[in-house]
C-alpha positions as CSV (number, residue, x, y, z in Angstrom):
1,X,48.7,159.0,68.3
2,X,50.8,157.5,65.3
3,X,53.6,159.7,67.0
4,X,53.5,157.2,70.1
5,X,52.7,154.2,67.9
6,X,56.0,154.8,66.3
7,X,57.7,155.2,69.7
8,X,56.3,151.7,70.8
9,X,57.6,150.0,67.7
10,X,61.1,151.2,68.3
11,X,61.5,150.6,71.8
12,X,60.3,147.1,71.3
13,X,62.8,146.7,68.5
14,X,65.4,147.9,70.8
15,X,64.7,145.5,73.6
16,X,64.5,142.4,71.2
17,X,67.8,143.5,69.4
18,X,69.1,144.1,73.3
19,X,68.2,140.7,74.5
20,X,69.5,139.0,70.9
21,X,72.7,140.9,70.9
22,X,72.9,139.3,75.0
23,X,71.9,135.8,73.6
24,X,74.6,136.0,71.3
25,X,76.8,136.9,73.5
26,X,76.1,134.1,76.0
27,X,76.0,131.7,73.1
28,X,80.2,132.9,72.6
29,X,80.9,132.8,76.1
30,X,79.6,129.5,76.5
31,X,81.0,128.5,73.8
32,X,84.8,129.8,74.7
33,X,83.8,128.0,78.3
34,X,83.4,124.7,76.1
35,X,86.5,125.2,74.1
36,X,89.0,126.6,77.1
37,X,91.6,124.0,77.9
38,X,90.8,122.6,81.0
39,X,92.9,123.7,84.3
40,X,94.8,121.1,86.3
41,X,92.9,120.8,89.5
42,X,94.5,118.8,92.7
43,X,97.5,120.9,92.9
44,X,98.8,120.0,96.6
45,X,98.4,122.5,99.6
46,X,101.6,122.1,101.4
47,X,102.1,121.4,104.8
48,X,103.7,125.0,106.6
49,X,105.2,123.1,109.8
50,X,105.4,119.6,108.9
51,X,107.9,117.5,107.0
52,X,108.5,113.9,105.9
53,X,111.6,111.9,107.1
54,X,112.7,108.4,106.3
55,X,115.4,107.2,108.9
56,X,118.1,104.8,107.1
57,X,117.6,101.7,108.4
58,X,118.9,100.4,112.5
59,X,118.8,104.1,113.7
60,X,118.5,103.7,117.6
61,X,115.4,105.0,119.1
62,X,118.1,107.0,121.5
63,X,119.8,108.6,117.7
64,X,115.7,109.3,116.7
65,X,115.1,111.4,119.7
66,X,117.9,113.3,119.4
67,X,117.7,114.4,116.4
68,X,114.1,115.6,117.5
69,X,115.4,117.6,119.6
70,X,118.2,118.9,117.4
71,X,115.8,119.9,114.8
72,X,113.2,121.3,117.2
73,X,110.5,118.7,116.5
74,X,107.1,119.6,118.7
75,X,105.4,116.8,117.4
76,X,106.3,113.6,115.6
77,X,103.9,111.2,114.3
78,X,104.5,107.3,112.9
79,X,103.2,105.0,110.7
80,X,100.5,102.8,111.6
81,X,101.2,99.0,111.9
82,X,104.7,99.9,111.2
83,X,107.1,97.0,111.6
84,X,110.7,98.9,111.2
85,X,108.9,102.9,112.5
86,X,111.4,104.0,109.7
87,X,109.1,107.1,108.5
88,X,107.7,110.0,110.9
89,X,106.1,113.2,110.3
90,X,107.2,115.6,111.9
91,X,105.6,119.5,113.3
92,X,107.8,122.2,114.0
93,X,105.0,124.6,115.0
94,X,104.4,128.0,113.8
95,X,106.7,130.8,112.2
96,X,109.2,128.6,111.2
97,X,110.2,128.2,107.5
98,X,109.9,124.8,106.8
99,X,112.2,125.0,103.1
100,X,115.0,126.4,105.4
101,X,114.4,123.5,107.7
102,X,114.3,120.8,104.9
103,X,117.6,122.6,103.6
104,X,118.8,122.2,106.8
105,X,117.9,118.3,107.5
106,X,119.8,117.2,103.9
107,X,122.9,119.5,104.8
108,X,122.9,117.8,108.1
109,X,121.6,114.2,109.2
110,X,119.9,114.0,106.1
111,X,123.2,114.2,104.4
112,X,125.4,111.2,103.1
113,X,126.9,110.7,106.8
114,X,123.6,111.2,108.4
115,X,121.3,108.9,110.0
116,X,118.0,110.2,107.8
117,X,118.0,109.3,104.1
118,X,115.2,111.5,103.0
119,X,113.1,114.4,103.8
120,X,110.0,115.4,101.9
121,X,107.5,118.0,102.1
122,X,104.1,117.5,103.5
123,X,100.7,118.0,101.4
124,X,97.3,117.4,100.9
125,X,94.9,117.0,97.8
126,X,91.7,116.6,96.9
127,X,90.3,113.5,95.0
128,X,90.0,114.5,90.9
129,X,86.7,113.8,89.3
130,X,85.1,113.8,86.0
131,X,81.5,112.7,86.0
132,X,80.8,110.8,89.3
133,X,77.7,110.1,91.2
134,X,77.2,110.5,95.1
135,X,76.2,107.2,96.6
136,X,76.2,105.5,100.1
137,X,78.3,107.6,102.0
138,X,78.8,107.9,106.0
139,X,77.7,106.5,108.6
140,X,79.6,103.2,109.6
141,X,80.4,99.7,108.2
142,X,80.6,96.1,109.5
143,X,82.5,93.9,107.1
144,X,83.5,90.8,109.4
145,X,81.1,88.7,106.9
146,X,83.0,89.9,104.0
147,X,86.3,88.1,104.9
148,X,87.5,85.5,103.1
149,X,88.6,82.7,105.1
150,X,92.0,81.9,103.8
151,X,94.0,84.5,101.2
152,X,93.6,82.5,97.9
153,X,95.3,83.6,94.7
154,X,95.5,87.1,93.6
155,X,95.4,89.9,96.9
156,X,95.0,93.6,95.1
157,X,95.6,96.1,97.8
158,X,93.4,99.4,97.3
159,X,94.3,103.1,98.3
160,X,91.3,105.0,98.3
161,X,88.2,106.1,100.4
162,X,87.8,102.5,101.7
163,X,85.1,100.2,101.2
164,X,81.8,100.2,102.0
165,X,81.5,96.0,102.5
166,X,77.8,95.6,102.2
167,X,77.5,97.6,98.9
168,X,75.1,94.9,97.7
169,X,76.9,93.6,94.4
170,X,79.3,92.6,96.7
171,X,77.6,89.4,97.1
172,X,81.0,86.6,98.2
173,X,83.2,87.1,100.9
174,X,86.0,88.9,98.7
175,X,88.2,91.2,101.4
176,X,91.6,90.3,102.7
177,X,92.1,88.0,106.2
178,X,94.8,89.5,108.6
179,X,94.3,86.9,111.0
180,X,97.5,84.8,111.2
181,X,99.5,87.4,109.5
182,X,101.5,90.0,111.5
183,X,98.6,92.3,111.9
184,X,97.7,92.8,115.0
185,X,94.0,94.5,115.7
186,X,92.9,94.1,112.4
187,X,90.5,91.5,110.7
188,X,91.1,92.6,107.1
189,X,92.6,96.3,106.1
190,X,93.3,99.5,108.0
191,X,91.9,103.1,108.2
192,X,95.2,105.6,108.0
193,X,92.9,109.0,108.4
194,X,91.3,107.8,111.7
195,X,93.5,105.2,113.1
196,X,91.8,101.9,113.2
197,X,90.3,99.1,111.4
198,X,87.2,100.6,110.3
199,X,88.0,101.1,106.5
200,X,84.0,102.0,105.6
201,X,84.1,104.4,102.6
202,X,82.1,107.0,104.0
203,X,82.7,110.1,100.9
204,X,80.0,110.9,99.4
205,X,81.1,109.7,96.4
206,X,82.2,106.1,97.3
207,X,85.2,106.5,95.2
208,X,86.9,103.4,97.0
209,X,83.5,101.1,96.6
210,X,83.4,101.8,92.6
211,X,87.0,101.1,92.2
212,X,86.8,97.9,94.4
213,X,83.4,96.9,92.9
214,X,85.1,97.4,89.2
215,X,88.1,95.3,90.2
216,X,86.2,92.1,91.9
217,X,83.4,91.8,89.0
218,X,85.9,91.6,86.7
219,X,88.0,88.7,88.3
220,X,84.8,87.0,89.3
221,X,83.5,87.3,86.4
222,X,87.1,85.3,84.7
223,X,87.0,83.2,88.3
224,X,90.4,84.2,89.1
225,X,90.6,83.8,92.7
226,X,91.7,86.6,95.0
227,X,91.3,89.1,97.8
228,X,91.1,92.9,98.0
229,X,92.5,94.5,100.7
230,X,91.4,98.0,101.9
231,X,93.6,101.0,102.5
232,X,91.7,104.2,103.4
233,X,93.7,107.0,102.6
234,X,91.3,109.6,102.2
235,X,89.2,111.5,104.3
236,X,85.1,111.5,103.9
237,X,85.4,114.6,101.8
238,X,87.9,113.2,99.7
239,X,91.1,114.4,100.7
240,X,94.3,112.3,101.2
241,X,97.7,113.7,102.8
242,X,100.8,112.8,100.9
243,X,101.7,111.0,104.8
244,X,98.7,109.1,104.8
245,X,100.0,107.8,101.1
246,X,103.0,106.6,102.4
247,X,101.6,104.6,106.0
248,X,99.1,103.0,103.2
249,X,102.2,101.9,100.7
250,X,104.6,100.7,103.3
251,X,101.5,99.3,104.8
252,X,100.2,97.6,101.5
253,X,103.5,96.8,100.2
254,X,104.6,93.3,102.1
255,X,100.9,92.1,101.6
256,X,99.4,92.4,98.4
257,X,100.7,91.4,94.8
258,X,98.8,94.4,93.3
259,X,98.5,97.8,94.4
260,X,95.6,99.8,93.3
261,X,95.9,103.5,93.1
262,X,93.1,105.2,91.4
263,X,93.9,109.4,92.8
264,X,96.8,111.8,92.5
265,X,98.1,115.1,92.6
266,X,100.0,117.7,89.8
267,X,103.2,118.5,90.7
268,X,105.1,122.0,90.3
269,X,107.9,121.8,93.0
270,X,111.0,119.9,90.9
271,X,111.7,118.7,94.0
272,X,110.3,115.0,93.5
273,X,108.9,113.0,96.8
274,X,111.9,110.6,97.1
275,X,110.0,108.4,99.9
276,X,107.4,107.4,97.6
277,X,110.4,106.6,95.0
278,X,112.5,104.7,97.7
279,X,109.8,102.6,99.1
280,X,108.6,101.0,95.5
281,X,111.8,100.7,94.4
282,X,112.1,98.0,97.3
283,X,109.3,96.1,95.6
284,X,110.2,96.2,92.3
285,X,110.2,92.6,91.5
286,X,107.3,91.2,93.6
287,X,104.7,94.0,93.0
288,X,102.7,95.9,90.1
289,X,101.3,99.4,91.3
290,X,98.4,100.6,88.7
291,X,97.6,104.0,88.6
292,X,95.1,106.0,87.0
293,X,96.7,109.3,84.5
294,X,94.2,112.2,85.9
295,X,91.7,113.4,84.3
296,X,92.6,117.2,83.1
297,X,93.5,116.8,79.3
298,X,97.3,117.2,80.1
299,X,100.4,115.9,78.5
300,X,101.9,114.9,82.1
301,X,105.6,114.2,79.7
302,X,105.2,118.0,80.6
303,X,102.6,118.9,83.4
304,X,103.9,116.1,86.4
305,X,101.3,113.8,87.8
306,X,102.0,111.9,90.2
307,X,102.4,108.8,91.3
308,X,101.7,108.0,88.2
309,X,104.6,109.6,86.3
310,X,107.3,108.1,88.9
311,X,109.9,106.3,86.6
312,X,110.2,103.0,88.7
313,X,108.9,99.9,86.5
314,X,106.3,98.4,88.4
315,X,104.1,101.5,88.0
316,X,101.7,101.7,85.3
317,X,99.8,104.8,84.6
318,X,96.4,104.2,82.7
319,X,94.5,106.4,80.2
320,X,90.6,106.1,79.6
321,X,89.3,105.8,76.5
322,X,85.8,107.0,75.3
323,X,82.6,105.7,75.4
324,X,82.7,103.4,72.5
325,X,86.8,102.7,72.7
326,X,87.0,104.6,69.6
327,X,89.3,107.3,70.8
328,X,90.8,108.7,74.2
329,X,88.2,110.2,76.4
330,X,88.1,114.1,76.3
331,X,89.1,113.8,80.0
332,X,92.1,112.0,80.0
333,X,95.4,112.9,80.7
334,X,98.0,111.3,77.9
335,X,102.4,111.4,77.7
336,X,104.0,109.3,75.4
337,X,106.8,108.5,78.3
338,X,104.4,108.6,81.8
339,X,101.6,106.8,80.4
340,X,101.1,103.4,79.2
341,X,97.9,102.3,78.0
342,X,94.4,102.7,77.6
343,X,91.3,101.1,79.2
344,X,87.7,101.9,79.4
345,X,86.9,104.6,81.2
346,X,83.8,106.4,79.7
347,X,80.1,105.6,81.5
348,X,81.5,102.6,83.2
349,X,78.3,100.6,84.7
350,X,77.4,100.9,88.3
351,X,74.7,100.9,89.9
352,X,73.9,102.4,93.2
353,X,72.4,100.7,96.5
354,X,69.1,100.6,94.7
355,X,70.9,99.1,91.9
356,X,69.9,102.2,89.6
357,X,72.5,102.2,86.5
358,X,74.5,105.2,87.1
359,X,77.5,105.2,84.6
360,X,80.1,106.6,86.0
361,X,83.8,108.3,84.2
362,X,87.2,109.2,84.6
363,X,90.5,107.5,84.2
364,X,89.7,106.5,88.2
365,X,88.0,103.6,86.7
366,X,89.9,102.7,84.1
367,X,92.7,102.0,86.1
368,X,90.9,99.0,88.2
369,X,90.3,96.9,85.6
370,X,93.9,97.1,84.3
371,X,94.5,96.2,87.6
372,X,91.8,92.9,87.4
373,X,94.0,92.1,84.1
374,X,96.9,92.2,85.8
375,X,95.7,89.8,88.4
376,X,94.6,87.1,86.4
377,X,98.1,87.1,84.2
378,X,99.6,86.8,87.7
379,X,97.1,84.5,88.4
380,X,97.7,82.0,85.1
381,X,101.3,82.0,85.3
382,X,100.9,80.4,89.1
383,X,101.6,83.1,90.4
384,X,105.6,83.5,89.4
385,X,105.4,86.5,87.1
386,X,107.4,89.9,88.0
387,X,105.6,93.2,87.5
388,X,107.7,93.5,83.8
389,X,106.4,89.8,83.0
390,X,103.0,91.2,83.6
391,X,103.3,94.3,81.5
392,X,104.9,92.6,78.7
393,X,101.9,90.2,78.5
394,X,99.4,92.5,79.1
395,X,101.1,94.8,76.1
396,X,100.8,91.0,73.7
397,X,97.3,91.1,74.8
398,X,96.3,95.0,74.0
399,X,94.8,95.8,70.9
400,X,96.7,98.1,68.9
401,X,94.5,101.2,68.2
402,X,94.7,104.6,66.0
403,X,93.7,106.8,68.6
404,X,94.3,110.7,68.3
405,X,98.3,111.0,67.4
406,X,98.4,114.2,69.4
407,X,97.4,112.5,72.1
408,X,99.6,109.2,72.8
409,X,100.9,107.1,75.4
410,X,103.7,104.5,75.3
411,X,102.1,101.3,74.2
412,X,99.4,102.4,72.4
413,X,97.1,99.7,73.4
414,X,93.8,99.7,74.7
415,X,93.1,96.9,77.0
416,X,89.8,95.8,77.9
């Protein structure tokens, strides 16, 4: 009897030196999990059969179809709304090689002779988050109510998931009129993943809705007068195509002072998307593009993020700083050369449709209000200031900080 007494005490001092040894060891794998540098997500998924060309400008329709023949096009695709149809995308179909084909473009009419001035790969990507909630997604939108009735002030062109109209803290007319410009079929923005004027944010995660909520509180708030207009870019699960980017910019572009770009992808091919490039460089003087820096604790000096780490002027990239501004966020991506400054971007309020507070992160939303900043300097300077006017005021305005010197960007200034 003491025999199996004995034998009962050990085996229960096995098990509960078992299960503390395994409690110990999930205790050091969660921590390493909690310590691990974080991996870049959104790395693009390129396009097998397609391709990117920008025609230089006054290239016949005739020249264009030839050399879709020439280059054994299948498919071609333009730009929405397109006033000079100077970018297509274009589908070779399958087995072809499509670096050998690009290769081939540049050497050829995509040369210095040629009749194209640049070819770019095509790619997708997925929205980056950091601690989001889901909100009013799908279903369909009316937004006819929502116009303003004459563009006034400030007009901050968005590239996102769209807008849902009647969020219900959208409470004034605030969304851009087309009617009277040279827009035809539209009553306000346009839909570039389904082809029409329907622009309703229908992702889950109503990406589009916070950015454009964050953006016209803030300027209602300062009674800066202005208009958003929406650019859907992304899908409803979030994805956008690097095509879909561009109909949105050259769409965007002419209309709005202020672009608004709160998404982006991480870059490995050094082969930079020179349409993006070549179609802001045309604005340079009249409009500011704001971007958000990602999200993935990367120096992007090093680890390319783009479009925020594109070298022309007018874009700013913006950090997030934490919760209490005393620091950057443990999310944000930094680069003392591709990013600029700091903003809020830790539990932002917002409240969902049954205005719940749901604070929401990520330099996604740090971005917007840089971008409601930039309006009313715009705005107060009646209207005459360049992009570098802008950023040189809004660096006079920023508050210098001490933030993590591992860490930097350029200004070192957190606005707010």
């Amino acid at each position: 009897m003491k025999f199996l007494k004995l034998l009962f005490v050990l085996l229960v001092g096995c098990v509960s030196y078992q299960c503390s040894e395994n409690k110990d060891n999930i205790e050091l794998q969660q921590r390493k999990r909690v310590t691990k540098p974080k991996k870049a997500r959104n790395i693009p998924r390129y396009s097998s059969d397609e391709l990117i060309i920008k025609y230089k400008p006054n290239v016949s329709r005739r020249r264009k179809q030839y050399l879709r023949n020439q280059y054994r096009v299948v498919r071609y695709q333009q730009c929405d709304l397109c006033d000079d149809e100077l970018i297509e995308k274009w589908n070779f179909g399958e087995g072809i090689n499509v670096e050998d084909k690009k290769l081939s473009i540049q050497g050829g009419s995509g040369g210095p002779e040629g009749d194209i001035s640049d070819v770019d790969y095509e790619f997708s990507f997925r929205l980056e988050g950091e601690n989001d909630v889901y909100g009013l997604g799908g279903g369909q939108g009316a937004y006819i109510d929502q116009v303003v009735e004459s563009n006034e002030g400030v007009t901050i062109a968005v590239l996102d998931t769209g807008i849902d109209a009647n969020y219900p803290l959208f409470p004034e007319p605030f969304l851009y009129n087309s009617f009277g410009t040279n827009t035809p079929g539209t009553a306000s923005g346009w839909n570039f993943v389904n082809n029409n004027s329907n622009f309703f944010d229908d992702f889950d995660l109503i990406h589009g809705t916070k950015v454009s909520y964050i953006i016209n509180k803030k300027l209602c708030d300062e009674g800066v007068p202005h208009q958003i207009l929406p650019v859907k870019v992304c899908d409803k699960n979030g994805i956008a195509t690097y095509f879909n980017i561009l109909c949105g910019l050259k769409y965007a572009l002419p209309r709005a002072n202020i672009i608004q770009i709160s998404l982006g992808w991480y870059e490995t091919n050094t082969d930079v998307n020179t349409i993006f490039s070549s179609l802001v460089e045309q604005y340079q003087r009249t409009v500011l593009i704001v971007t958000s820096a990602g999200n993935s604790t990367k120096n992007t000096d090093d680890f390319v993020h783009y479009p925020s780490c594109y070298p022309q002027r007018n874009i700013l990239s913006i950090a997030s700083s934490n919760v209490d501004s005393s620091d950057i966020a443990s999310f944000s991506n930094f680069g003392l050369n591709t990013v600029d400054f700091y903003a809020p971007g830790e539990e932002v309020p917002f409240y969902d449709i049954s205005l719940n507070l749901v604070p929401i992160s990520g330099t996604s939303y740090s971005a917007p209000l840089v971008s409601a900043l930039s309006a009313k300097i715009l705005y107060n300077s009646g209207m005459s200031h360049s992009p570098n006017d802008i950023i040189y005021q809004l660096n006079l305005d920023g508050i210098s900080i001490s933030y993590d010197p591992t860490r930097p960007v350029k200004y070192n200034k957190l606005l707010n």
